[in-house]
Every structure is written in structure tokens, then in C-alpha cells.
N, C-alpha and C positions, 0 to 999 in steps of 0.2 A: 740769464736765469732760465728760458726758456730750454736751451741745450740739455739742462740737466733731467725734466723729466725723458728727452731724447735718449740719451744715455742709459738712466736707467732701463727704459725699454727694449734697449737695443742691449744690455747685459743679460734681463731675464732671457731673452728671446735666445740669446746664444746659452745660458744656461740650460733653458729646453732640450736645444739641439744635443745639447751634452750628454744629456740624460736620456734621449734618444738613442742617440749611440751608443751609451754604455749599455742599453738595455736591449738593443739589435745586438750588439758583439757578443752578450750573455749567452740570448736566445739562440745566436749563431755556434758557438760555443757548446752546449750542452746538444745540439744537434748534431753535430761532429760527433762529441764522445758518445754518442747513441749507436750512428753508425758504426762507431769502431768496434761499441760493443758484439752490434749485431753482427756485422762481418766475421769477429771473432767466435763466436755462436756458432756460425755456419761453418765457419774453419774447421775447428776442434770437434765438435759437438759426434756423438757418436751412435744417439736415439734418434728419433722422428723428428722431424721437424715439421711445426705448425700448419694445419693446413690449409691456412691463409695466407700462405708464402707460395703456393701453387696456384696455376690461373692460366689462362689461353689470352695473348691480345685481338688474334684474329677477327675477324664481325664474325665470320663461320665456321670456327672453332666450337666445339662443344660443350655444356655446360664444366665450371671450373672443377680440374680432377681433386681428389682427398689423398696426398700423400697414405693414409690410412684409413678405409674403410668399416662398416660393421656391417656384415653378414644379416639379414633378416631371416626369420622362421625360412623351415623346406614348403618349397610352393604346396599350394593349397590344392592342386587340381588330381585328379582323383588317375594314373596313368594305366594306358593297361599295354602288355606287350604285344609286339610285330603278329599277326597270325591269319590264317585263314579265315578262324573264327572271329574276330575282330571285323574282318568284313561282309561275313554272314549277319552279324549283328544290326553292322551298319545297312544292308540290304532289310532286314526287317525291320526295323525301324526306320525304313526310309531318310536318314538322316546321312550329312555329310562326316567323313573321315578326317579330324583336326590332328595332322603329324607335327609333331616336334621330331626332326635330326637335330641331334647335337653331339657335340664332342668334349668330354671333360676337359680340355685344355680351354678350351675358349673362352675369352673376357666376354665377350657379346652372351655367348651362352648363358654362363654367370648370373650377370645382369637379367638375364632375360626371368633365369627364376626368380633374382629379388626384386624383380619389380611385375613384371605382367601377370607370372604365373601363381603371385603373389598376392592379386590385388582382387579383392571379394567381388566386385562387379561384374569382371572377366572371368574371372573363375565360376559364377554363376552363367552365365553366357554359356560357356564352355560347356559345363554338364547340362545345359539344357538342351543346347542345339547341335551337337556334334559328338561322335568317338573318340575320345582322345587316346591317342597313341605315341608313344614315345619311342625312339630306337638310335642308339650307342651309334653315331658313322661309323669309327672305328671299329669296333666289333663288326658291322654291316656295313661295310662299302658299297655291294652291291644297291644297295637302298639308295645309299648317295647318286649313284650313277643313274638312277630312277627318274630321281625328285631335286636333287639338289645342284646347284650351282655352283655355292663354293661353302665347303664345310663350318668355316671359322662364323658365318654370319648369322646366327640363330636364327635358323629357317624356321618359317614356320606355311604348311603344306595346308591347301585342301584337296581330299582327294573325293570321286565320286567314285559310288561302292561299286562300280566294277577295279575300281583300284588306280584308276585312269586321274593323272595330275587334273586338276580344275583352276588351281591357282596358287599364287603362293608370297608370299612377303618377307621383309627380315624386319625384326623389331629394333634392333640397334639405330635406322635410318631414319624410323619417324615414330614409335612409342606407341602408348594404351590410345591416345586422341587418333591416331591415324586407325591403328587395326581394328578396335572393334565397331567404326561406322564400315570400314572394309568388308569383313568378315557378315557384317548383317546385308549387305549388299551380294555376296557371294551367295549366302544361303535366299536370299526372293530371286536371283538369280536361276538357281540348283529349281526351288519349286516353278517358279514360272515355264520351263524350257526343261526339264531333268530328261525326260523322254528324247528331246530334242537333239541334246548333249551326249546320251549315251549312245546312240545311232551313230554322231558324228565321230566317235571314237571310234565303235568298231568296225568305221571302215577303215581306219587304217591298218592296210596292212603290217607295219614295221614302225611303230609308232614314233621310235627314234632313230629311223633311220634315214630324216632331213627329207620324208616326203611330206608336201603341203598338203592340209586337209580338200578331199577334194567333195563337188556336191555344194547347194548354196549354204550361207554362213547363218547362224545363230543372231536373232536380231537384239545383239550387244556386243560391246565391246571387243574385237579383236580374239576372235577363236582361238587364235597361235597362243595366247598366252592363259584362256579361261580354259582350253580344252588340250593341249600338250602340244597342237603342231609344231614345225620346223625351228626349232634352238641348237645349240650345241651342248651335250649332255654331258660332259666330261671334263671337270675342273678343271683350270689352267694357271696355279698358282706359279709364285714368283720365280722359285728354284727350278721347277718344271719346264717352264716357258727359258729359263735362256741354258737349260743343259740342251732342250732341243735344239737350240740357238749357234749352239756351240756346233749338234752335228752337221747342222749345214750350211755355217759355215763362220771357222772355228777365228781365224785374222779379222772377221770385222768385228764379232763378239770381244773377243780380249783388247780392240783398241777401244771400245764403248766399257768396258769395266774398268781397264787401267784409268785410275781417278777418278773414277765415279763412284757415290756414296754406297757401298755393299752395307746391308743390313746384318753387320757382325759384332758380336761382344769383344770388347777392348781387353777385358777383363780375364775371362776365363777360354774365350774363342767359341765358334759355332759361329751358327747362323741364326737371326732369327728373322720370324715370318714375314713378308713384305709389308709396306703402310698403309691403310686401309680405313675406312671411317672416318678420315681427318684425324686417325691418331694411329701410333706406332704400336704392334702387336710384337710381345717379347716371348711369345709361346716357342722352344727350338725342337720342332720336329726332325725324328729320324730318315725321312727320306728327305729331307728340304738340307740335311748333314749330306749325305748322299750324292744327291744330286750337285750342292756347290762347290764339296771334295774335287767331283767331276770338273766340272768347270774352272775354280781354280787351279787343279794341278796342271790344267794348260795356258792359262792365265796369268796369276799369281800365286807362285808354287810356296811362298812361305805362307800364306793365309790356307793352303788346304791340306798343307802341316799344323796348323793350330787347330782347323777345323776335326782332325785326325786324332791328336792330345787331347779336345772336349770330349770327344765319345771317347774315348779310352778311358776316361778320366768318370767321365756322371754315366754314359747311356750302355756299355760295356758289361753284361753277365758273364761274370769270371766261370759259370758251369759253360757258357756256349749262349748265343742270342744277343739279340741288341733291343733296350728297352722303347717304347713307344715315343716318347716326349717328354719334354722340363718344361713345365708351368711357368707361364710369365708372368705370373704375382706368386705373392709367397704368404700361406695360410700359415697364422700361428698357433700354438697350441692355444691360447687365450681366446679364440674364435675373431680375431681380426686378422684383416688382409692387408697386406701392403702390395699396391701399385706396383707395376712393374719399369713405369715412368720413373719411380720414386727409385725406386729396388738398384736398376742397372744402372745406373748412374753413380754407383757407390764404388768403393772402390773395392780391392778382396776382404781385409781385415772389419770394413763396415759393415757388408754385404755377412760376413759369418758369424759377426756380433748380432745380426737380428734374425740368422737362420738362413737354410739351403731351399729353395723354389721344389717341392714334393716335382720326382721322378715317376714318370706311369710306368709301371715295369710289368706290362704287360708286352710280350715277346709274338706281332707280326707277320705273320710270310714276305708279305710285296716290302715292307723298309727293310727286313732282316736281306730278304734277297739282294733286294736294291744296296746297303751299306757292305754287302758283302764282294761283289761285283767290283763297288766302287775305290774300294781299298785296294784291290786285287790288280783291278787295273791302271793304278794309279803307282805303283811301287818303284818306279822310276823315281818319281820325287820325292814317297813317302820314306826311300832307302828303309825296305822292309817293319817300316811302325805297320803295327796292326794286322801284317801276314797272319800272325797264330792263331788271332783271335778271329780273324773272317775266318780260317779253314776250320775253327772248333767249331765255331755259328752252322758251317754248310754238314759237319760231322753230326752234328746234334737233331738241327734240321731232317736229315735222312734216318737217323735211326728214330724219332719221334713224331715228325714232323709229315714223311710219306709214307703211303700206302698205296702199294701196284703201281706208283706213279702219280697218285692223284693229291694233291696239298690241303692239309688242314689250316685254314686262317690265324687260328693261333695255337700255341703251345701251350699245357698244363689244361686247356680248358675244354672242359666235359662235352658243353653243348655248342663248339664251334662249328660253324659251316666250313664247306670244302666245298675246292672243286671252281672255285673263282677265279676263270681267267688269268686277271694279272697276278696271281699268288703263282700260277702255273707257273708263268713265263721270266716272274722276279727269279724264281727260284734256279730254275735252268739257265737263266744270263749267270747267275752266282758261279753255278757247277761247273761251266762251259770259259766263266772266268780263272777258276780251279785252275781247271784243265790248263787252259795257258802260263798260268802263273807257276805251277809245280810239273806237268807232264804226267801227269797221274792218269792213268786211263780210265781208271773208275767215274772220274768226276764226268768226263762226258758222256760214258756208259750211263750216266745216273740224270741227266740233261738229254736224254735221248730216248730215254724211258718217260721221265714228266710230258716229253712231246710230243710221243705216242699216248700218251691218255689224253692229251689236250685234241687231238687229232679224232682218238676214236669215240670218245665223250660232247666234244665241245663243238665239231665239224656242220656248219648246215650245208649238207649233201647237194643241194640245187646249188647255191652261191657260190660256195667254196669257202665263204667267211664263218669265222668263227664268233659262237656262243658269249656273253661276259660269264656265264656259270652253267652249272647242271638244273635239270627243272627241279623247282622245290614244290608246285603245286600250291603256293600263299598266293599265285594271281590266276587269271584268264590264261590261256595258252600263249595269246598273241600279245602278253605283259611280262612273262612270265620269265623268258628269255628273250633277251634283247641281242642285236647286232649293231655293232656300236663301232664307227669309224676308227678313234684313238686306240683303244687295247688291239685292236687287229694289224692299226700301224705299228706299234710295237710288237706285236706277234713277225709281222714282216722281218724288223733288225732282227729279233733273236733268232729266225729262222736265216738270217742269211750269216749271222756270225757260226752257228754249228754247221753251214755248208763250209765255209774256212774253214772250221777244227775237225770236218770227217774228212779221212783220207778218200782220195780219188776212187773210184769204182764201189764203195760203200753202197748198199741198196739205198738207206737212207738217208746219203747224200742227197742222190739223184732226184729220190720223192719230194726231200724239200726246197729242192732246186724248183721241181712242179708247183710246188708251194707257192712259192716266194709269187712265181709268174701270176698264181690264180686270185690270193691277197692284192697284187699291185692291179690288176684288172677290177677287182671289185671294187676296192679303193676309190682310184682315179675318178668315177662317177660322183661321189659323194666326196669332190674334194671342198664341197662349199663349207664343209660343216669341221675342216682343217680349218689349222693357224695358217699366216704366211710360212712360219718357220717350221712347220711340220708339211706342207706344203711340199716346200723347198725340199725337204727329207726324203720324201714320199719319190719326188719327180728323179733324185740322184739314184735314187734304189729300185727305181721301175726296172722290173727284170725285161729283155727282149731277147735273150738268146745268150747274152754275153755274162763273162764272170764278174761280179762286182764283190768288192768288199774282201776280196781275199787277206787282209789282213786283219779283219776282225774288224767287229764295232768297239772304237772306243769311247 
């Protein structure tokens, strides 16, 4: 008798168990078909997808991205343009110079108006205590080459009214909590010491020409970085640093790319910008096209065939020019953005169901130059894609683009500056590209005239090095015109590739034979403020008497 309450206990207790399982298998069950759902979702699905299905694991990853974005109001700060008068202003009112560089392509940019420039506390700050100034890199390179480090990072400048750097930050790195306890430290900085500071600028002779501030320091923080001394002034983004890479030296660079991650669209081809901020920038600029045409057609000759089909394809003005840059997000008419995380991951027919990434078609010298060049010299692999369209680019360029020699920054527009160095010297690598690629005598004829204005415009008479621009009179004399290490080593290759393409006994051969010697002389001193690989560059091209390079720069 006693067995049987046993029994029964030991029946419910397995009944439980039953009822367990069937109600685990259930719940196991319906979480399966969820996932199939969802999988299926993500398969098929041809809008947005949620964006809480977006996120970073990293601990130092970035707050989680929004497949889709919403635009806030136009910043609130009140901008005024680049000019002399802006820092007469700044001088009477004793107050410091607040610049924004920015470049319409840029994520960081962007963000920077929807959130800092955007935010009433900082923007009160802002007009109370500083000028603020705003100026287009693109439009003004020369400005970059001033103030800026690297264009993409939403700079933000302080300058003291002689126009002289004091300091500077990016907002993307650390937001409104870091800059504006910064920014209030700069300005009791500027007041405590302002006398102090501007002394210790104008002794420098050459501000960016990698001399140390000399005379004793300011009692704060690291001169070099509150008052301009010793940096390297000249951007060195991704495509840049290994075309240089490539010229000196071309077998260890293409055994370091074969199978290494290149920053290229699977989809449509290009390049896009290097990785930056803990996150990947999908903006595809026209020299950044340019430069890794370069690099690939020695490398991996099918990738700088695709990269050749992208710009023929989006960056491409069928009158003549090649456009600025493709957006790496994509504004819709609805006033939302889509992620460029989101965007390039899609496939073509997803990617054109939700719109094309707005094209800048605005038409520059130094990429026109540079993508013209790079075609031209690239024709081996390209088997003639793109010939017509680089020699319309360099046709158009000259009949709108020069005057006496000297280069307008950009085309169609009223109030562009000339006369900028690198627009010089893109332009005459193009012509002098021409020249080889067809046999046309005009094109070097037209490369040899831009050299002579560069020469009789741009020349400092004591050094022998060349100008970044013509004086504009928006600074001090000794800010005004810079001498600047990089454009001049590149002034050296394009001077020694038009000694290759002038025939022998040429008057202007020979001068810029002199050339080449008096650039590599100046050079060499100030090679601290080179890369290794510009360096390297620099040390193969040192003239000494002997012919180098007779077969042109490629």
C-alpha cells in the first residue's frame, strides 16, 4: 500500500517533466520561425532596415551608427567670410579668430554642424568670444595648407589676429564636453600672454618652414602646438602616401597591396577614403581616383581598370573636366540621410532603389590635372579607356582654365583664386602627360609656358624655392606666402619629367636642369618635415650633375 502514493508521485513528477518539454520545444520552436522570419527580412527586404539592427561590439567603437539619420536645423552660428577685413576686425576687438575648414563631402563636417554648431551654449560662446570664420578647403586649399592637417576632420582653428595658428582641434575625437572647457582655456591663454605670443610669431622667419620657435617659451603648454612652430603642413592622406610609395619604390609597394585590404567599392569600383576615426569614410575623391589608377595600373592592373570605369561612369563632364567628389552618404529628397555604412554594402539594384550619393561637380585644377595625367600615363593597361576624355579635360582647361600661363582654381567660377602652386604644376604634369601620350607639340609648348609663370611669379629669388601661391594681401607678408617642403618636391618630379620631354640643347631644358639642382639643394635641409617615402623620392632625384629620370616620371 505504501508503493502506491510512490507511484503516484513519481507519475505527476514525470508528467511535469512532459509539460516542460513540450513547453521548451514550443518556445524553441517559435524562436526558430522568428529567425527565419528575420533572416528572410534581411534577404529580400529592399528599404531600411531598423536601426537597431546597427551597432559596434568594440569597448572603442563609437556611439551605435543609424542606418538612417535626420538632418537637424542649419547651424545656428552666425559665419562670416575668409578676408582681410575679418581680421582687422578681430585686431579691434582684441578677440581671437574661431575658423571652421570644412569640406562639403565630409561625415565629420556634417556632424559637426548638427551637433556643436548647432547647440545654443556653444554658439553663444562663439559670438561672444571669437570671429567666426568659415572657408570651403576645396575652394581654398591654400588655407588648408595654413591651418589644416588633414581636410576630412572637422577642424576647428584658433587663430591670433595677426592671422598666426594658436591652436586647433577636431570635433569628431572628443565633442561639445571636450571643446568648449578647451576653447575657454585658449582664450585666458590669448589674454594672459597675447603680447607674449605675437612677438613669439614674428620671429619666425618662415613660419612653416620646420624652423623651431627660437628665444625663451611662453609660460604654457608647448609653443609648437599654441603658437605654429615645427609640424608638417601638408596633408598626407591614403592615396597620396603610397602613389608616393609606389615612386620610390614601385616592387616592395605592390608586394604590400597584393592581398591587402584596398579601400574599394565592390559595386561600382573607385576608391574610397582611408579608415579614420574608428570608422570607415565612403566619400570617393577625384585625386584619391587619380592617384590609386597610379598605383594600381602598376600593381593590379584590373582594379585601376574599374577605378577608370567609376569616373568615366559618375565624375566624368562629357563638355571636358572631371567632377570634385561622390558623397559617402546619400541625402534624400525627404531631408534624411542614409549612412554610407548602410548605403555601400547594398548591392546595385538596392543601392538605385534608394537613390545615387549627390556628385560635387564642381571642376578643380590640381584633381583635373592629377586624373588627367593619370589616365594618360596609365594607357598601357587602360588600352586607351579614357584617352579622349583626359585630352578634352587638358583642351578645355587651356582655352578656359589659363591665362599667360597662370591657373584658375576652378572653372565656371567668378570669384576663384589663381595662381596656386599645386594647380600650376597638376596642370603641366597633365600637358607634359599629353605630350607623351599623343606627340603633340603644343601640349608641352603649353607645360612650359604654366612653368615660366610658376618660375616668374612663384620663385623666392634668395632660396631658389618656390611660393604655395601669388600674394593676396589677407595676411602679414611673412604669412602670406609660405615655402612649403611637399609642393616644391613635387615641383622637382615635374621639373625633371619636362627635362625628359625637352629635346637636347632647348634653352629651357638646361634652366630647369638648374632647377631641379637648386629645389634638391633647398630640399635636402628641411628633409625632417618629408615622409620616409618622399624622402626616399627626394634622395633618388637629388640632381649632381648627372641625367636622371630620362624616361619620364611615372
Amino acid at each position: 500500500m505504501e508503493s502506491q502514493p510512490l507511484d503516484a508521485e513519481a507519475a505527476a513528477k514525470k508528467a511535469r517533466s512532459k509539460a516542460a518539454h513540450r513547453m521548451s520545444m514550443l518556445v524553441i520552436g517559435w524562436f526558430t520561425i522568428a529567425c527565419g522570419l528575420a533572416a528572410a527580412y534581411l534577404a529580400f527586404t529592399k528599404g531600411d532596415l531598423p536601426a537597431w539592427m546597427y551597432g559596434h561590439l568594440s569597448r572603442r567603437s563609437p556611439p551605435p551608427l543609424l542606418a538612417v539619420r535626420r538632418p537637424v536645423p542649419p547651424p545656428l552660428v552666425h559665419w562670416r567670410d575668409w578676408n582681410a577685413s575679418a581680421l582687422k576686425d578681430a585686431k579691434k576687438k582684441n578677440r581671437l579668430t574661431l575658423l571652421n575648414l570644412y569640406v562639403t563631402w565630409s561625415r565629420p563636417c556634417h556632424r559637426l554642424d548638427e551637433t556643436f554648431f548647432n547647440d545654443p551654449a556653444a554658439t553663444a560662446f562663439i559670438e561672444k568670444e571669437f570671429i567666426p570664420v568659415r572657408v570651403d578647403a576645396d575652394v581654398r586649399p591654400d588655407m588648408a595648407l595654413r591651418y589644416l592637417f588633414s581636410p576630412e576632420s572637422s577642424f576647428i582653428g584658433l587663430l591670433l589676429p595677426s592671422g598666426a595658428r594658436l591652436g586647433e582641434t577636431h570635433y569628431y575625437d572628443y565633442g561639445r564636453e571636450f571643446i568648449l572647457p578647451w576653447a575657454q582655456t585658449m582664450v585666458d591663454a590669448y589674454r594672459g600672454h597675447a603680447g607674449y605670443l605675437d612677438d613669439a610669431v614674428r620671429r619666425q622667419a618662415e613660419l612653416f618652414d620646420a624652423k623651431p620657435i627660437e628665444g625663451p617659451m611662453p609660460p604654457f603648454a608647448d609653443i609648437r602646438k599654441f603658437a605654429g612652430g615645427r609640424r608638417i603642413p601638408f596633408p598626407k592622406p591614403y592615396w597620396y602616401g603610397l602613389r608616393i610609395r609606389l615612386l620610390a619604390n614601385k616592387e616592395a609597394l605592390c608586394r604590400e597591396v597584393i592581398g591587402s585590404r584596398i579601400p574599394a567599392d565592390s559595386i561600382w569600383g573607385g576608391y574610397f577614403s582611408d579608415e579614420n576615426y574608428m570608422r570607415s569614410r565612403y566619400e570617393k575623391l577625384l585625386e584619391d581616383q587619380a592617384n590609386g589608377i597610379r598605383v594600381m595600373s602598376s600593381c593590379i592592373p584590373d582594379e585601376a581598370r574599374r577605378a577608370q570605369r567609376y569616373v568615366d561612369r559618375f565624375l566624368t563632364n562629357t563638355e571636358g573636366g572631371y567632377f570634385a567628389s561622390q558623397s559617402g552618404e546619400l541625402k534624400r529628397t525627404d531631408g534624411s540621410v542614409v549612412e554610407g555604412e548602410f548605403y555601400f554594402a547594398k548591392d546595385e539594384s538596392r543601392r538605385r532603389a534608394l537613390g545615387v550619393p549627390a556628385v560635387d561637380k564642381r571642376i578643380f585644377a590640381a584633381g583635373n590635372g592629377a586624373m588627367a595625367a593619370a589616365i594618360l600615363d596609365s594607357q598601357t593597361v587602360l588600352h586607351g579607356a579614357g584617352k579622349v576624355e583626359a585630352l578634352r579635360t587638358l583642351e578645355r582647361w587651356w582655352k578656359e582654365g589659363v591665362r599667360a600661363g597662370g591657373v584658375r582654381h576652378q572653372l565656371l567660377a567668378r570669384d576663384s583664386v589663381a595662381g596656386l602652386l599645386v594647380d600650376q604644376l597638376a596642370l603641366a604634369e597633365g600637358f607634359a602627360a599629353s605630350y607623351e601620350a599623343t606627340g603633340d607639340r603644343r601640349q608641352i609648348k603649353r607645360a612650359v609656358e604654366i612653368v615660366r609663370w610658376v618660375e616668374s611669379n612663384l620663385m623666392n629669388e634668395q632660396s631658389g624655392a618656390l611660393y604655395d601661391r601669388i600674394a593676396t594681401g589677407e595676411l602679414p607678408p611673412e604669412l602670406d606666402r609660405l615655402l612649403l617642403p611637399q609642393p616644391n618636391l613635387q615641383a622637382l618630379a615635374v621639373y625633371q619629367r619636362l627635362v625628359s620631354d625637352l629635346p637636347v640643347g632647348d634653352p629651357m631644358r638646361e634652366r630647369l636642369k638648374a632647377r631641379c639642382r637648386g629645389l634638391s639643394q633647398w630640399l635636402w635641409p628641411r628633409r625632417q618635415s618629408l615622409a620616409s617615402a618622399e624622402l626616399a623620392v627626394l634622395a633618388a632625384d637629388d640632381y649632381n650633375g648627372t641625367e636622371k629620370h630620362e624616361g619620364g616620371t611615372q
